[in-house]
Structure formats: structure tokens, C-alpha cells
C-alpha positions as CSV (number, residue, x, y, z in Angstrom):
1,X,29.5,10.8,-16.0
2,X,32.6,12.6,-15.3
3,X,34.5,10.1,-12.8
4,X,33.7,12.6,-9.9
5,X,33.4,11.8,-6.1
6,X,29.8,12.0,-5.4
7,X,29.9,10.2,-2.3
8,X,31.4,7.4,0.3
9,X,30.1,4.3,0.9
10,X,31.8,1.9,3.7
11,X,31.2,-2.1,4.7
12,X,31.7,-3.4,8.1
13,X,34.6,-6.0,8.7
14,X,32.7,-8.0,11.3
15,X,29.5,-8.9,11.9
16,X,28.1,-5.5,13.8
17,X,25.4,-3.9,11.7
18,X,24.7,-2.1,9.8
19,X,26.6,-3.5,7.6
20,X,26.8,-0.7,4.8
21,X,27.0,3.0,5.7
22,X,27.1,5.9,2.6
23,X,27.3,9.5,2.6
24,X,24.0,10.9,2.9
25,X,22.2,12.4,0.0
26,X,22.1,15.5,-1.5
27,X,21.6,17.4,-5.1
28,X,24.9,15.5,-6.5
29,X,24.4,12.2,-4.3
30,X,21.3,10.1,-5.2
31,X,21.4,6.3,-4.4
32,X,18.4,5.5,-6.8
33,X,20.3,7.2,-10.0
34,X,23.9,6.2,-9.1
35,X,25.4,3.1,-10.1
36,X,28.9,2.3,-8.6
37,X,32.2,1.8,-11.1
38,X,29.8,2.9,-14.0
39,X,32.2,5.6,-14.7
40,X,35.0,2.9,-15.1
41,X,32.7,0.2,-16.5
42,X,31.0,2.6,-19.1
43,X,33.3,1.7,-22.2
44,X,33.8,-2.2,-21.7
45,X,29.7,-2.0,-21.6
46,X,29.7,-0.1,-25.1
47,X,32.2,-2.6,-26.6
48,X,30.0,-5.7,-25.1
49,X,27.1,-4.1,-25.0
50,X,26.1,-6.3,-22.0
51,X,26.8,-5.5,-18.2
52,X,26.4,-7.3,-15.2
53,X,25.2,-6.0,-11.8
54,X,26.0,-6.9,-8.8
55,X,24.1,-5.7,-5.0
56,X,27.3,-4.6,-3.5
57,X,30.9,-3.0,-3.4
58,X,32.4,-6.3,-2.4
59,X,31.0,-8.0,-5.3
60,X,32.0,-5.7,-7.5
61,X,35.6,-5.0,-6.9
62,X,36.1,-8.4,-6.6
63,X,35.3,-9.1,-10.6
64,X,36.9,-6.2,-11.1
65,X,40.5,-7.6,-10.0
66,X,39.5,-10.6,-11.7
67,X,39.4,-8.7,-14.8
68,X,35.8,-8.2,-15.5
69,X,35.4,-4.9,-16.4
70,X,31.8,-4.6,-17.4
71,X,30.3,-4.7,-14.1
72,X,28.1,-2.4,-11.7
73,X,26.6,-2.0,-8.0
74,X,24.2,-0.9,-6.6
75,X,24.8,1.6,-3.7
76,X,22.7,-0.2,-0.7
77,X,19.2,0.0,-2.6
78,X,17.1,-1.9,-5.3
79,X,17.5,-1.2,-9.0
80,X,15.4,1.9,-10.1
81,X,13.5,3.2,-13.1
82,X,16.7,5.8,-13.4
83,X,19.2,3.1,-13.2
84,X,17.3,1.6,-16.2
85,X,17.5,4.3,-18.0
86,X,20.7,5.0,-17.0
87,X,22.0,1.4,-18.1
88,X,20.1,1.5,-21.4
89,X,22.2,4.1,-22.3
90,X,25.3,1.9,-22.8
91,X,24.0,-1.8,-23.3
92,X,21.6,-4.0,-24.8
93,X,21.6,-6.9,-22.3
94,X,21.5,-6.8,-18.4
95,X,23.2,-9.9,-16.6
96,X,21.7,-9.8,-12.6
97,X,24.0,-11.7,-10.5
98,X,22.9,-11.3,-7.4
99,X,23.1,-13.6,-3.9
100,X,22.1,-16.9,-4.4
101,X,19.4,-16.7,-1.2
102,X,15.7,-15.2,-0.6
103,X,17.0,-12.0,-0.8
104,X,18.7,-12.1,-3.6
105,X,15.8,-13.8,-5.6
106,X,13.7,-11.4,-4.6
107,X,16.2,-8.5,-5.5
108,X,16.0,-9.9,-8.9
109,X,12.4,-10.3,-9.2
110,X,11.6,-6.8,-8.4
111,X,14.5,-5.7,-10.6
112,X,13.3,-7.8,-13.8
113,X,10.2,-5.4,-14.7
114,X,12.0,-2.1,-14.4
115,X,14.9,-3.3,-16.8
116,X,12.3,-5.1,-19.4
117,X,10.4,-2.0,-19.2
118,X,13.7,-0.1,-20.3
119,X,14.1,-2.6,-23.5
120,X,16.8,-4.5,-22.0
121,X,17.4,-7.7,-22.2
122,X,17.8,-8.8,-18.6
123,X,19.3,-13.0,-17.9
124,X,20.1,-14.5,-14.6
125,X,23.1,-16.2,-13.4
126,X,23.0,-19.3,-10.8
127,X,25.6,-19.7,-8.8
128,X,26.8,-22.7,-6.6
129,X,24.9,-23.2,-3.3
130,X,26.5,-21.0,-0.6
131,X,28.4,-18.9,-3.3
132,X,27.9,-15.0,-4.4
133,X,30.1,-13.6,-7.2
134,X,32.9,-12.9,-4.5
135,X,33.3,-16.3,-3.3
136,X,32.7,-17.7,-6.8
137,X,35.4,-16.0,-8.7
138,X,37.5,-15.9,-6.2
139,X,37.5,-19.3,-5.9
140,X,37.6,-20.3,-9.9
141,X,39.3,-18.0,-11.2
142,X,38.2,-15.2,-13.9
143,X,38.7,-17.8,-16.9
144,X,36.6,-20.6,-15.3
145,X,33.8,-17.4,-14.0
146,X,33.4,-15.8,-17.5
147,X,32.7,-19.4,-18.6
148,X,30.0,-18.9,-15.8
149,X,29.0,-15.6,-17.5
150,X,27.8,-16.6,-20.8
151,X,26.0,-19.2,-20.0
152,X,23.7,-16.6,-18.9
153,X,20.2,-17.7,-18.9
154,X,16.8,-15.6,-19.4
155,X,15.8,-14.5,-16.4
156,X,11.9,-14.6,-17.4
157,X,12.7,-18.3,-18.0
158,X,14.5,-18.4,-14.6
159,X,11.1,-16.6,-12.6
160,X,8.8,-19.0,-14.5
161,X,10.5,-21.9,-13.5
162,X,10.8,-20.6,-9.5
163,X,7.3,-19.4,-9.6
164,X,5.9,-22.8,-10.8
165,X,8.4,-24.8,-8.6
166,X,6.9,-22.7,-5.5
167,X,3.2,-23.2,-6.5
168,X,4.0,-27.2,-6.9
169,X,0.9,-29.5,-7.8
170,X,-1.6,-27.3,-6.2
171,X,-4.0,-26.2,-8.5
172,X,-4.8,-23.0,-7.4
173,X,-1.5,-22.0,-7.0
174,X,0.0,-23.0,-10.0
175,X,-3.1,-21.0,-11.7
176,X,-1.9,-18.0,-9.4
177,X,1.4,-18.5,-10.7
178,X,0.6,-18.6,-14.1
179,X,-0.9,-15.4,-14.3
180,X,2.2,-13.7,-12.5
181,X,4.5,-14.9,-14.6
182,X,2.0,-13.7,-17.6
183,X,2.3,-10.2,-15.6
184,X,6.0,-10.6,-15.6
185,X,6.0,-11.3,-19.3
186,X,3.6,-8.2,-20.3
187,X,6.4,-5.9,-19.1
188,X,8.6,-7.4,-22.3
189,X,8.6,-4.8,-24.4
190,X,6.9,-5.9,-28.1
191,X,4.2,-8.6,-28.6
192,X,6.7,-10.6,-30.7
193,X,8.9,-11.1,-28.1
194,X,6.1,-11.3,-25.4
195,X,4.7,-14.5,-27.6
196,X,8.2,-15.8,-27.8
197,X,7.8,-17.1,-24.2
198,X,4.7,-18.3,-24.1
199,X,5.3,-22.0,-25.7
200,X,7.7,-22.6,-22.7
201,X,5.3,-21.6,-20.3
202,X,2.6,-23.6,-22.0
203,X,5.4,-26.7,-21.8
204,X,6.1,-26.2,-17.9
205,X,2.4,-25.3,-16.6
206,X,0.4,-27.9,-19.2
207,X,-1.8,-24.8,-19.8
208,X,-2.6,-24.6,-24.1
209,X,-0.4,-21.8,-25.6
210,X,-3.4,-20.5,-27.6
211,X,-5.0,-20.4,-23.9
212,X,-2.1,-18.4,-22.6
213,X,-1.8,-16.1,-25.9
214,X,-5.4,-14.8,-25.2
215,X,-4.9,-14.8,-21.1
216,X,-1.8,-12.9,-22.2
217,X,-3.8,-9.9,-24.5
218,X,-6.1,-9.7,-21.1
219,X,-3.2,-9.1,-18.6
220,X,-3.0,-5.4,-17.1
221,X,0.7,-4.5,-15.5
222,X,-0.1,-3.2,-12.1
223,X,0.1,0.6,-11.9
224,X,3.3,1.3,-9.6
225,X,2.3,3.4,-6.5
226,X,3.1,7.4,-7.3
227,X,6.3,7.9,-5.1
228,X,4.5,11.6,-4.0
229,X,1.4,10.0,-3.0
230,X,3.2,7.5,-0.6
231,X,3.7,9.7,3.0
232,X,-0.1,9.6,3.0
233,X,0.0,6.4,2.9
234,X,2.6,5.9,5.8
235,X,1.8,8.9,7.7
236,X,-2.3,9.1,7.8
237,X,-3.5,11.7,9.7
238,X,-4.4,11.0,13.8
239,X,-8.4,9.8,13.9
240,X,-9.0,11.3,17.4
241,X,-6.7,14.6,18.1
242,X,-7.4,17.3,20.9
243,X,-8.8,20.8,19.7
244,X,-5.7,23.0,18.5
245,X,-4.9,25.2,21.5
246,X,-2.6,28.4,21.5
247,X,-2.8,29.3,17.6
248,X,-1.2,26.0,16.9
249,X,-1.1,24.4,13.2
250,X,0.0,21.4,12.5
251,X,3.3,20.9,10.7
252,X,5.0,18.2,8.1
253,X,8.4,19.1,8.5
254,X,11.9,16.7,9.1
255,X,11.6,14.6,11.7
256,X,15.1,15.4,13.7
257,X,16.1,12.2,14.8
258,X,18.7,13.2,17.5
259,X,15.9,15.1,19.1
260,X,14.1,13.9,21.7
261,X,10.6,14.6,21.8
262,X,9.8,17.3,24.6
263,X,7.7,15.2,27.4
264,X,10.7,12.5,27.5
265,X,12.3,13.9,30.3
266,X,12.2,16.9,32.8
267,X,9.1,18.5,31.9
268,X,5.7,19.4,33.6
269,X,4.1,17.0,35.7
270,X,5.9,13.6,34.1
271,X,4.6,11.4,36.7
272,X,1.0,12.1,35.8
273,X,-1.3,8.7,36.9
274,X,-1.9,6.9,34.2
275,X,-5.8,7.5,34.4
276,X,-5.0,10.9,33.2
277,X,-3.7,10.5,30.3
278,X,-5.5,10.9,27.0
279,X,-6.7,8.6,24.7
280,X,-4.2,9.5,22.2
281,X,-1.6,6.3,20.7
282,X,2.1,7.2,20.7
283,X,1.6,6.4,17.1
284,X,-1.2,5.0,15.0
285,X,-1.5,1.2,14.5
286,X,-1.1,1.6,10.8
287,X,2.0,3.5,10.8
288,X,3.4,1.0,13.2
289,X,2.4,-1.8,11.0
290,X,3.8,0.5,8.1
291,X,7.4,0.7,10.4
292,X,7.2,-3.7,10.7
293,X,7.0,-3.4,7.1
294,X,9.6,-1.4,6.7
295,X,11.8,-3.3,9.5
296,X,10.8,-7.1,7.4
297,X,12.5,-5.9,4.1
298,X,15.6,-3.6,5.2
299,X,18.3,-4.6,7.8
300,X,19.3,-0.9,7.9
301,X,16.2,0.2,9.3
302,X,15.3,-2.4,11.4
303,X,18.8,-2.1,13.0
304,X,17.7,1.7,13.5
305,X,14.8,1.0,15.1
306,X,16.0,-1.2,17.7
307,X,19.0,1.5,18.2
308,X,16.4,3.9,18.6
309,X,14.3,1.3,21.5
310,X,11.3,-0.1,20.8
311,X,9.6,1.8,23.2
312,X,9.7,5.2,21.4
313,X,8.5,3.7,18.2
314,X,5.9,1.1,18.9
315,X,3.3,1.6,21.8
316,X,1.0,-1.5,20.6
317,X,2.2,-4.9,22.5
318,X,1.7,-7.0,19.6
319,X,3.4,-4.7,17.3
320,X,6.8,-4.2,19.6
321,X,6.7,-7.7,20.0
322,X,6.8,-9.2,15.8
323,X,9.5,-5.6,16.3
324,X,11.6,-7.6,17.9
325,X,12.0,-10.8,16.8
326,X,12.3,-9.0,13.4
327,X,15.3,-7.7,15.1
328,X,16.3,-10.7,16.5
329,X,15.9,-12.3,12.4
330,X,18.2,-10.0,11.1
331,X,21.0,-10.6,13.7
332,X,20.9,-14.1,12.9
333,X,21.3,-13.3,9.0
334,X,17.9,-14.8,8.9
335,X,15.5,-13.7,6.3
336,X,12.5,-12.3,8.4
337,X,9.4,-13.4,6.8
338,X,10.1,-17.1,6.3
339,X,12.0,-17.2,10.1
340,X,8.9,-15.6,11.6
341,X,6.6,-18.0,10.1
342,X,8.0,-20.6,12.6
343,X,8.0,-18.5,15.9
344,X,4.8,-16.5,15.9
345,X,2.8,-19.0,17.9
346,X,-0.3,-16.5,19.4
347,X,-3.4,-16.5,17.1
348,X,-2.9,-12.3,17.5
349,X,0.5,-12.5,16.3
350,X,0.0,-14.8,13.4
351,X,-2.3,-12.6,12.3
352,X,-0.8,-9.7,12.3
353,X,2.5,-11.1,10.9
354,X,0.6,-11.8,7.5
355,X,-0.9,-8.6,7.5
356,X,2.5,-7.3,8.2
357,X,3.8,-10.4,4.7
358,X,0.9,-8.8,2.8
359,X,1.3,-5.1,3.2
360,X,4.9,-5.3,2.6
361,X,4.1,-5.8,-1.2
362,X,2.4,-2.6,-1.2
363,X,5.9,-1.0,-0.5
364,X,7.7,0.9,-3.3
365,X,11.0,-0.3,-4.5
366,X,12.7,2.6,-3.7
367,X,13.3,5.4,-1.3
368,X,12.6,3.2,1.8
369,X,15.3,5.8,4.2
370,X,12.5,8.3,2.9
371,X,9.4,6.1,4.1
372,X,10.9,5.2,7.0
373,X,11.8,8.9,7.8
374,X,8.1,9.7,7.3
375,X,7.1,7.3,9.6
376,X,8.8,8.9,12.2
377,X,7.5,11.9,11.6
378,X,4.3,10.4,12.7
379,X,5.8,8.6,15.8
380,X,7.3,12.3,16.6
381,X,4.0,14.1,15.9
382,X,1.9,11.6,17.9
383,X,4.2,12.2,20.7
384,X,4.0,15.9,21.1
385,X,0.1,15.8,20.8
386,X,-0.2,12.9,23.1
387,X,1.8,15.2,25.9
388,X,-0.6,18.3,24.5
389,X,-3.7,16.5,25.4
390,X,-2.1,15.5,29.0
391,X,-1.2,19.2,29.4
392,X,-4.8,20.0,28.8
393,X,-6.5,17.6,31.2
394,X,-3.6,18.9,33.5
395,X,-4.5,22.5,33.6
396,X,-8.2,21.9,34.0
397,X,-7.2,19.6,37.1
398,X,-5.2,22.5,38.3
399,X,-8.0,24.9,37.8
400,X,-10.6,23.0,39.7
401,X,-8.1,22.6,42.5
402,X,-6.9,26.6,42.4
403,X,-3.2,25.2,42.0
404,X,-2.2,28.9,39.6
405,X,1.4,27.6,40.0
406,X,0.3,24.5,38.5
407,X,-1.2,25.9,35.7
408,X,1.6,27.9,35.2
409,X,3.9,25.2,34.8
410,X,1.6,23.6,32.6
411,X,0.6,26.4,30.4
412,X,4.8,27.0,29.7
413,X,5.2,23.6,28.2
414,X,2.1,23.6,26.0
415,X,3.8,26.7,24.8
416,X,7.0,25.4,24.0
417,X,5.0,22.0,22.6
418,X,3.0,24.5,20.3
419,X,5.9,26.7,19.1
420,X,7.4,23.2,17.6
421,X,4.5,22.7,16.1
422,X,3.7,25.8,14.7
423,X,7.8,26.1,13.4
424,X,7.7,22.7,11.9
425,X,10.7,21.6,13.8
426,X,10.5,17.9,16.2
């Protein structure tokens, strides 16, 4: 508001990953209310009433230069409910020009209801194959671009026309696509201009608009998943844990991620045989599946997971394998779920990758670095129960077999396992 520094934000110059890094947040820095150049963009947008976003710095400092002054970026994350309202503030009419690939199409799609929903008017812009607005005005020029700019279509017109072009002459799937695209138009604020787009859609799905117009009155938007209710989601509770030992209580605290959890190296009885250790998973299945998730729509985090190893974060086969080819898509600036399709070959695989496809729907638009952060939590918390219930079976061991020294040994690490616990720090 004030042209402050709030934070940094820095791109690679090669091809190492990640490829963005910004300052972390805090109570002046939050990615899903800050928009980047609003500041200098803020009065052009009055004047035009009209600005166009772009995902990234690059992007934007390169219409910028070319003169374009009513234009905004993202910092690293999808369009919010706060950047809608922030935006609506200053314009009328939302331009998203955004890479011409998967991920771009999708970026726009999940950005369209949140900016309808604010009253905007939000249009598209196609760009050549191969181009994003960095390339592209670089390459025409800023006369030759702004030409580009106002012929600006809608961008409900745009999704009906990709959604139907997907489903092809399938009936079921064009009847699927249909009713998203009905969805899509519900969150257009006003039944006048809701109706206004339903004689096109008629046109390109052969569906009667009288049909459509009653389909329409029936349509429910999906309720959004509440942001505070998602950790439980990600993070559900252990279904088999030992009996708390020692006064200890379970915690929900920051998962320190430089930290290692404490049975990873020099402690009590490591090389315990493999027969005694519990039956307790590094981590649940569903917060592994939750972590693939995570791993198939974000580069960041997938490239943090692999930096972290795949051994500390997923103890299920099947899992740490879909782990690291997703690893291995994103390296080859492949999109994940389309790449994956092809080289999952095993029945177990297959199926778990469209679990994997199906539950990353579920996943909310923003605040993924907090998700993923929960999920660790898990992995961390998993961990120091798993070496508690070892410790347990350990001790008894030793008192059957009158080792005290043993049990000694023992009894000081569950101590120190419990006093993390009980002060909520991993």
C-alpha cells in the first residue's frame, strides 16, 4: 500500500531448482495477500480499470520495460480470495495471462472462480505455442503485444471451449463437462450475466438453452474446504500407537526441519533385529499419499522432499517409488500427472497413481508450504513414537534377561523421546 519492502523473492539463472526462493513469512510478509509491482501498477489500474496478471517476476518486469504498466505477479503461489479482493479494489476487469501449458491452464482455471466471485470480470489471453508473456513481448514488441491485449477474450468462454474440446464426442463426458462448466458459470456473479452465457454453451455442447437455464437454477458451487480444518485432514491421528509412557502427551507443535529425529543416529540399541520392532509406520499411508499429492502439484515441494531423501519421508514401497518418478517429472520440466500416466506400468502403481490424480483435487488453493509443513509433522511424530515403541519392547527384553545396564540405556532415551514430546519441539 505504501511502496514498502515486505520481502525478497529471487529466480534461478540455470536450470537447478528450485527455481523461486522468497523471504519467509511473517506478520508484514504474506504470499496469499501480496501481489508484486501492485504498489507501482495501482494507478495505471485505476485509470484502465483493467489489470493483467502474470505467475511470475520474470513475466512481469518484462511488460513492465515494455511499457505496460498495469500489470501484477503473483509471488510463487495461486491467486487467493485476498488477492481478489485486493484487485477489486482498483479494477473492473482481470486479464490472466498466464503460461501457455498444463500448468498454466490449470493456474487459470482455479484462479477464474475466486475472481468471478469478487465481481471481476476475468478474460484470457492465448499466446503463441511455446511463448509466455516474456518471450512474446519481447519478441513483438510492446505496440504489436498491447494489440495482443485487447483482444482479450472471456475466459468462461475460453474454459467452455477447453472443457468440451477435452470431453470430445464421448457422451458421458461431454455431459460431465457440461455440468462443470455450468459450476464454473454459477460463480458469475448475477443471474443476468449468468444467463448471458448460456446460448453459447447451448451452441457448442447441442444441449437446448432452456435445458441448460433450468440445469443452471439446480447447480450448487462446491463448498471450498475450511483452511483450519485441513491439518486434520493431512495429519490424522496414528490408528495403532503404544500406551503413553513417562507422563508423556502428545504434541502439535513446528516441525523443525533441520532436526533430525532422535533414533537417526547414535542412540540406544540402533541395530535392534528387525523382528523387534513395532508395528508402528514411519508415517501413515494417508499422509504419504497426502505428501504425493503435495509433490504432483508443486515443484518446490517435491524438490524438498527429495533433498530431504525419500527414505525419511516415505516408508511404503509403492509410495517412495510414484515419489520418485514425480521427482524425476519435475526435473524434466515435465508436468507430473500426464508424464506418469505413461510410466506407471504395475497394476499397484496405477492404482495408486489415480488415487494420488483424484485426491489432489481435494487440495486447497492455497497455503500448500503450510500443508506440506503439517505433513511432516506427522512423518516427525510417527518417527519418535515408532523408536518409543522399540524402546519399550527393548526394556522388557532387557528385564527378562537381567541386563540393568541395558535398561538403563534404554530408559534415558525414552526420556529424552518423551521430553520432545511433552515440550512440543521435533
Amino acid at each position: 500500500m505504501f511502496g514498502h519492502v515486505v520481502a525478497f523473492g529471487g529466480r534461478v539463472l540455470d536450470d537447478s531448482l528450485p527455481k523461486y526462493i522468497n523471504s519467509a513469512e511473517s506478520a508484514l510478509y504474506h504470499k496469499s495477500r501480496i501481489l508484486y509491482g501492485l504498489f507501482q501498477a495501482k494507478d495505471d489500474m485505476r485509470r484502465q480499470s483493467k489489470v493483467v496478471v502474470v505467475e511470475g517476476y520474470f513475466d512481469h518486469l518484462a511488460l513492465v520495460q515494455a511499457g505496460i504498466e498495469n500489470v501484477v505477479a503473483t509471488c510463487g503461489t495461486a491467486l487467493t480470495t485476498d488477492h481478489g479482493r485486493v484487485l477489486k479494489r482498483y479494477v473492473e476487469q482481470v486479464v490472466l495471462l498466464f503460461d501457455q501449458d498444463k500448468a498454466g491452464q490449470k493456474a487459470c482455471f482455479r484462479a477464474m472462480p475466486i475472481l468471478l466471485q469478487a465481481g471481476l470480470q476475468v478474460l484470457t489471453l492465448e499466446l503463441p505455442d511455446g511463448d509466455d508473456p516474456d518471450t512474446c513481448v519481447n519478441r513483438e514488441g510492446a505496440d504489436q503485444f498491447n494489440q495482443r491485449l485487447e483482444q482479450a477474450r472471456s475466459a468462461v468462454d475460453y474454459y467452455m471451449e477447453v472443457k468440451l474440446s477435452e470431453a470430445g464426442d464421448n457422451a458421458e463426458a461431454r455431459a460431465k463437462a457440461v455440468n462443470e462448466i455450468l459450476v464454473m458459470i454459477r460463480h458469475v456473479p448475477g443471474e443476468i450475466e449468468q444467463d448471458v452465457h448460456l446460448p453459447s454453451l447451448a451452441r457448442a455442447s447441442g444441449v437446448q438453452t432452456e435445458l441448460l437455464r433450468r440445469q443452471l437454477e439446480r447447480t450448487v458451487i462446491p463448498q471450498e474446504p475450511v483452511r483450519k480444518a485441513a491439518p486434520a485432514q493431512v495429519v490424522p491421528p496414528p490408528q495403532q500407537e503404544q500406551p503413553p509412557a513417562h507422563g508423556d502427551e502428545d504434541y502439535s507443535g513446528q516441525y523443525g526441519q533441520s532436526e533430525q529425529p532422535p533414533h537417526s543416529a547414535g542412540n540406544a540399541y540402533d541395530e535392534a533385529p528387525q523382528r523387534r520392532r513395532a508395528a508402528v509406520s514411519v508415517t501413515d499411508n494417508k499422509t504419504q499419499k497426502w505428501l504425493l499429492s503435495l509433490m504432483m502439484v508443486d515443484e518446490t515441494v517435491s524438490h524438498t522432499v527429495i533433498e530431504k531423501g525419500l527414505e525419511t519421508l516415505f516408508d511404503d514401497p509403492c509410495c517412495r517409488y510414484l515419489a520418485d518418478l514425480i521427482g524425476q517429472a519435475w526435473q524434466q520440466t515435465k508436468q507430473p500427472g500426464e508424464w506418469l500416466l505413461d510410466q506407471c506400468e504395475q497394476p499397484e502403481h496405477q492404482a495408486l497413481l489415480t488415487q494420488i490424480l483424484i485426491q489432489g483435487k481435494e487440495l486447497p488453493n492455497e497455503n500448500i508450504e503450510e500443508i506440506f509443513g503439517d505433513c511432516q509433522l506427522a512423518v516427525a511424530k510417527g518417527q519418535l513414537k515408532q523408536r518409543r515403541a522399540e524402546l519399550h519392547a527393548l526394556m522388557r527384553e532387557a528385564e527378562l534377561s537381567g541386563d540393568s545396564d541395558r535398561q538403563t540405556v534404554c530408559l534415558q532415551e525414552l526420556t529424552q523421546i518423551n521430553r520432545q514430546l511433552k515440550s512440543r519441539i521435533v
